[in-house]
C-alpha positions in Angstrom: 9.5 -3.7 13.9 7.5 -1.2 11.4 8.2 -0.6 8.2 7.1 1.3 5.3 5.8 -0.1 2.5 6.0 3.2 -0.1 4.6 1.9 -3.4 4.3 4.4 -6.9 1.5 3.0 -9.4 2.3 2.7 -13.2 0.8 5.8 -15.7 -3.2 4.7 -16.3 -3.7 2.0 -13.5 -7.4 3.3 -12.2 -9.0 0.6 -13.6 -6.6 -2.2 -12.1 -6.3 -0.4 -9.1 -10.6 -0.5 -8.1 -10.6 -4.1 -9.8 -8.1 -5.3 -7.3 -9.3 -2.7 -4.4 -11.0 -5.2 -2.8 -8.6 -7.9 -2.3 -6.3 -5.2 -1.7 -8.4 -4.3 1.6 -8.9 -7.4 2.6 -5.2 -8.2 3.0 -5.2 -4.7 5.1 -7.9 -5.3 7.0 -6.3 -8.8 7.9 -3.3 -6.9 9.5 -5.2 -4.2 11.1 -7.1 -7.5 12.8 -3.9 -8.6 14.0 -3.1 -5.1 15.6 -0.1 -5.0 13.2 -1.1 -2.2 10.8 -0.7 1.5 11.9 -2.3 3.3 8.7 -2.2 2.9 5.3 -3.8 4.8 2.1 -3.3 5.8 -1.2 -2.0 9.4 -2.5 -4.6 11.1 -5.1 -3.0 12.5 -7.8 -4.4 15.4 -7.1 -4.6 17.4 -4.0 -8.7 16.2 -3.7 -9.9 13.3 -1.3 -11.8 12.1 -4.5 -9.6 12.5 -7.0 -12.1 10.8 -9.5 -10.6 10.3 -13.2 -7.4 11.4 -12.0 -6.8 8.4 -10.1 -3.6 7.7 -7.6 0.0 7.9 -7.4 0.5 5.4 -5.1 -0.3 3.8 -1.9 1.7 3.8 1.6 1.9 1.0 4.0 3.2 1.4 7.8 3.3 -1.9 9.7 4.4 -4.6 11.8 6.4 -7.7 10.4 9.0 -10.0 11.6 11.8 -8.7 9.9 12.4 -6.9 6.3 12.6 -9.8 4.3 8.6 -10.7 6.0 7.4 -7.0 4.9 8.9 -7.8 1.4 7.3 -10.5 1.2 4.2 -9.0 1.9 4.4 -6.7 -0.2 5.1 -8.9 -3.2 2.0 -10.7 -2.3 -0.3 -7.4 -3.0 -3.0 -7.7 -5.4 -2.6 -4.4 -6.7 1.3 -5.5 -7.6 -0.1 -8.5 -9.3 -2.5 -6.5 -11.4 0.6 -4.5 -12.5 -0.9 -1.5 -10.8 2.7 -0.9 -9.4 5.1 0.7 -11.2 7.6 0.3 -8.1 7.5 -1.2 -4.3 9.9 0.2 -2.4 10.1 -1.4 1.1 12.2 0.3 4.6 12.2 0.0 8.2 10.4 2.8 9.9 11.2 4.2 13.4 7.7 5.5 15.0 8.4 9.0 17.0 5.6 11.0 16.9 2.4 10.7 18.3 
């Protein structure tokens, strides 16, 4: 089953957020090799594809795990919520309808 992984960061996390970045993408990338990811990015915190100094608000996860207690899990195990980048994970099944 999907599920969305909808995660807000904490107030002045840029810095913890591109120190961890990487190890944060390689945990994606690892799903999207599995063919269980369907998308996942950040949200600028300002409407801008670069948002630059203004940083993020938070990051969104769709994908495929056992069960809700597997995505949880997964979740927990993100580098960004180690680094305390996240203020608050907040994990849900998600029904795919469109495309």
């Amino acid at each position: 089953m999907l599920y969305a992984i909808i995660s807000e960061d904490k107030p002045d996390s840029l810095q913890r957020r591109l120190t961890a970045r990487p190890a944060h993408l390689a945990r994606l990338q690892e799903l999207q090799n599995q063919g269980r990811l369907v998308l996942a990015g950040p949200h600028p915190a300002i409407d801008s594809e670069d948002p630059g100094e203004a940083g993020f608000t938070g990051s969104l996860v769709v994908a495929e795990f056992d069960d809700l207690l597997s995505a949880q899990q997964w979740a927990e195990a993100d580098p960004y919520h180690a680094a305390e980048v996240y203020a608050n994970v907040i994990v849900k099944p998600f029904r795919k309808v469109l495309p």
